[in-house]
C-alpha positions in Angstrom: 47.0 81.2 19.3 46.9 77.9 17.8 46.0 75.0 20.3 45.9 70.9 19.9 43.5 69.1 22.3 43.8 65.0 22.6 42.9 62.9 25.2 42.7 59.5 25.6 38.9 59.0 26.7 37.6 59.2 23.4 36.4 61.7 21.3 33.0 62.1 22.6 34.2 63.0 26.6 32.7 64.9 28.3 36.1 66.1 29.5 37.3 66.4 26.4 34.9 68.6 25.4 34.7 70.6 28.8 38.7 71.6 27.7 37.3 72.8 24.0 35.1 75.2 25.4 37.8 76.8 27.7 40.4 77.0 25.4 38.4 78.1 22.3 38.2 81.4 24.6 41.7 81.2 23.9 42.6 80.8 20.6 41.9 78.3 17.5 41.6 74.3 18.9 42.2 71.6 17.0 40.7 68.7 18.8 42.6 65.1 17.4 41.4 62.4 19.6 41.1 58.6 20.0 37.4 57.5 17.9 36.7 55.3 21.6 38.1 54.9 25.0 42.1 54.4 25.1 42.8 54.8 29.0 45.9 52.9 30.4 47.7 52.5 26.9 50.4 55.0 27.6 52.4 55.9 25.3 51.9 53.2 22.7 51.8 53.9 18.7 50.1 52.1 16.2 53.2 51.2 13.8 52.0 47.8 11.6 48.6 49.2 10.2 46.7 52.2 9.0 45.0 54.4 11.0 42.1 55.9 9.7 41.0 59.7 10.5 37.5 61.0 10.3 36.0 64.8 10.8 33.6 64.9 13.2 30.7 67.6 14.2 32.0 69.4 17.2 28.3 71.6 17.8 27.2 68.9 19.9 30.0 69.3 22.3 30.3 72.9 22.4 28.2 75.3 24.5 25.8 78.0 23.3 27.7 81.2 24.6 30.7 80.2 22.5 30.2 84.5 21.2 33.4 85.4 20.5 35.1 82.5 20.4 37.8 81.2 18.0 36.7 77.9 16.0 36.8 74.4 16.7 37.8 71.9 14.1 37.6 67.6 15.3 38.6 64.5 14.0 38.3 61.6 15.3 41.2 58.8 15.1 40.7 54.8 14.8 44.3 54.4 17.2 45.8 55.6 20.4 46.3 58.9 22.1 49.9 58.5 21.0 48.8 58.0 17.1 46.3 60.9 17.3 49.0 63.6 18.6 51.6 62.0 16.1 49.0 62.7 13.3 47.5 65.9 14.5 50.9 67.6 14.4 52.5 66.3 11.4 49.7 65.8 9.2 46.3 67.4 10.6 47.2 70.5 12.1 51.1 71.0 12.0 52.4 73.5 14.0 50.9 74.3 17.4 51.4 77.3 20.2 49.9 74.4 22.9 49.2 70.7 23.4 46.5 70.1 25.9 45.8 66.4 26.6 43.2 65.7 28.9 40.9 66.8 31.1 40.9 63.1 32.0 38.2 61.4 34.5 40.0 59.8 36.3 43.8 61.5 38.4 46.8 60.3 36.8 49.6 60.7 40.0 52.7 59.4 40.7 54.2 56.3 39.0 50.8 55.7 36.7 52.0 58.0 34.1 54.0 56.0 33.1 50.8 53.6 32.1 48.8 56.8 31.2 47.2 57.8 28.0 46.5 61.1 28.4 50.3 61.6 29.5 51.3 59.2 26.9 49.4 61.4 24.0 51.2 64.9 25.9 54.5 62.9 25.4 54.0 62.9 21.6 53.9 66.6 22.2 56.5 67.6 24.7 59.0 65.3 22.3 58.7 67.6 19.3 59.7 70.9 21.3 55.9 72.2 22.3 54.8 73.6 25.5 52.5 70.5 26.9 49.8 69.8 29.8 47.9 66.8 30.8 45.4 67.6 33.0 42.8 65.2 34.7 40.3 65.5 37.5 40.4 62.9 40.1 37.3 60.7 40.1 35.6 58.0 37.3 32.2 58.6 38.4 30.5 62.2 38.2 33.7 64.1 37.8 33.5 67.8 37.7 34.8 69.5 35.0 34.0 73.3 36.1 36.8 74.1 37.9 39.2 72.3 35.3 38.1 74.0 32.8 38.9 77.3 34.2 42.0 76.5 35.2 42.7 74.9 32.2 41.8 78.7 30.3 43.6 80.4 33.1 47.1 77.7 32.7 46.5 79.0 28.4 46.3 82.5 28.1 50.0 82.6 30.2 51.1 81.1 26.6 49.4 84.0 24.7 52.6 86.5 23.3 55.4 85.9 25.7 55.1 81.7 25.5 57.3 80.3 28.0 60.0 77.8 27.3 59.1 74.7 24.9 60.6 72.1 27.1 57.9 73.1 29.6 55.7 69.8 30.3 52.8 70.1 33.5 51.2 67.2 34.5 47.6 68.9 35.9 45.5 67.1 38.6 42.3 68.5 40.3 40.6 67.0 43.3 36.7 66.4 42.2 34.9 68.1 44.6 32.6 71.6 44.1 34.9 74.6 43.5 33.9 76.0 47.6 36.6 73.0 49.0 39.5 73.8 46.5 42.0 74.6 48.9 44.1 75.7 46.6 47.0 74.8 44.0 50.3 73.4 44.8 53.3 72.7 42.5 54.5 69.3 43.3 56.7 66.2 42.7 55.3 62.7 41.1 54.3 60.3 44.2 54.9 56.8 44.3 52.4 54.4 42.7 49.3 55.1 43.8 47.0 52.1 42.0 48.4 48.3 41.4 47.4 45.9 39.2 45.2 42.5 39.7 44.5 40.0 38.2 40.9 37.3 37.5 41.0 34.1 36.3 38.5 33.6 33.4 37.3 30.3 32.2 39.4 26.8 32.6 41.2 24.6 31.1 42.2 25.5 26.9 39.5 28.6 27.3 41.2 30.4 30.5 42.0 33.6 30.1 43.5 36.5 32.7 41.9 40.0 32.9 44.2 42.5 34.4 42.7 45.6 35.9 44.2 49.1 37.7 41.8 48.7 40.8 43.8 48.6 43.5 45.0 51.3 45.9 48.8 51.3 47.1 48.5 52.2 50.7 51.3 53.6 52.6 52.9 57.1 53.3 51.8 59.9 51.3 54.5 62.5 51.6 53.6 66.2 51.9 54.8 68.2 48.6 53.9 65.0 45.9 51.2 65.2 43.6 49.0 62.2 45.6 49.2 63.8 48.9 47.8 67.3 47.1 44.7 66.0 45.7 44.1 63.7 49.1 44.0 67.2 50.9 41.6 68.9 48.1 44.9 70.8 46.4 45.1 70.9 42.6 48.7 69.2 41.8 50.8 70.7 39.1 54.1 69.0 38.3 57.0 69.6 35.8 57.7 66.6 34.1 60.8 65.8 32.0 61.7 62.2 30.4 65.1 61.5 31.3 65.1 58.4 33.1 68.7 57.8 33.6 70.1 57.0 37.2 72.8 59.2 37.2 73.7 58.3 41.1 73.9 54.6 40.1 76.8 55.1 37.4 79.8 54.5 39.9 77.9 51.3 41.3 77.3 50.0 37.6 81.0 51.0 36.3 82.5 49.3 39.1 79.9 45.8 38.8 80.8 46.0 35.3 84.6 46.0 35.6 86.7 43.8 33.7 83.9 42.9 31.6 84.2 44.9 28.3 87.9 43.1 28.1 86.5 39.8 28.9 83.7 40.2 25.9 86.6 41.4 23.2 88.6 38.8 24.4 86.1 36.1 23.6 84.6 37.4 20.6 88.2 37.4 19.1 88.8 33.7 20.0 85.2 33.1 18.4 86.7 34.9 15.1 89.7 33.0 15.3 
């Protein structure tokens, strides 16, 4: 099995590296990850200059009972997540069984991934037919990779010989607490948002400047079955994802708004060519 790991917390993560191990029990990982921290870009590319790749040493982030493992090979990418799952798979690596983004410090529920690197790098993945996961744990500070990891190992080896469908995308989330108050896993639908943005004032006058930051929790009703009620009640959240954002329901609304108006355009731009 052939596996690409990304993430968008930088190439030395501890995360990132917590997802190595587990899935070098696996099969071969090819870890192609931002060279620093790229959280909140989503799924942006780097399209008006070069991107430069470097190898990196990956015994530093591996653990010593790796016996039997299948190797690890790293680089390191001066761009986004998005860039470094671009270049992994038509450059780097090329083909893959798996794309693994993550594991993330930090949830990414609901409305944020949208606004999500690590689901912005998976995107790269999911778009060019593979079988994708993002997976995160939910906390910044001292979050616990154990339990992700082995799930993470676990979610793989269902890809081993009969790999399901390619349009299969799972957006992973994992309460951080110690394994004993896992309650269990739950498949689920994206919440609302569950962070909003503010917004500081910097300087005056000429010099002011604005710093926006993701700090601010959306309270409200968290409904039973979504991704942000899971991880409040210490379930790990897995969610399908697809990317079709059309409003199907709204077409009839928007035809019937809209009437008269493709005749009205024609009409005018003939006068105008008159």
């Amino acid at each position: 099995m052939k596996i690409l790991l990304t993430n968008d917390d930088g190439i030395a993560a501890p995360g990132l590296w917590a997802a190595a191990n587990a899935l070098s029990r696996v099969g071969e990982v090819f870890v192609v990850a931002p060279d620093k921290e790229q959280s909140g870009v989503g799924a942006s590319l780097t399209l008006h200059s070069s991107v430069r790749v470097t190898p990196e040493a990956v015994d530093s982030g591996l653990s010593a009972d790796r016996n039997g493992s299948y190797p690890v090979t790293a680089y390191s990418v001066e761009g986004t997540p998005g860039d470094s799952c671009i270049l992994a798979l038509e450059n780097l690596v090329g083909a893959v069984d798996l794309v693994v983004s993550g594991i993330n410090a930090g949830s990414n529920l609901g409305w944020d991934v949208l606004v999500s690197g690590t689901v912005g790098a998976a995107i790269q993945g999911y778009v060019r037919g593979y079988p994708t996961i993002a997976i995160s744990v939910g906390s910044v500070t001292n979050p616990q990779f154990e339990t992700s990891g082995q799930l993470l190992g676990l979610i793989a080896q269902k890809f081993i010989g009969d790999t399901p469908g390619s349009g299969l995308f799972l957006n992973v989330n994992l309460p951080s607490v110690p394994a004993d108050r896992v309650k269990g896993l739950r498949v689920t639908q994206l919440g609302n948002r569950s962070y909003g943005e503010s917004v500081r004032e910097e300087g005056a006058a000429q010099d002011k400047r604005y710093r926006i930051s993701r700090n601010r929790p959306i309270s409200g009703v968290v409904l039973e079955g979504t991704d942000i009620w899971a991880l409040k009640n210490n379930y790990i959240s897995i969610t399908p994802l697809q990317f079709s954002l059309t409003h199907q329901g709204q077409t009839p609304e928007v035809e019937a708004m809209l009437a008269g108006i493709s005749d009205q355009l024609l009409t005018n731009l003939a006068r105008a060519d008159a």
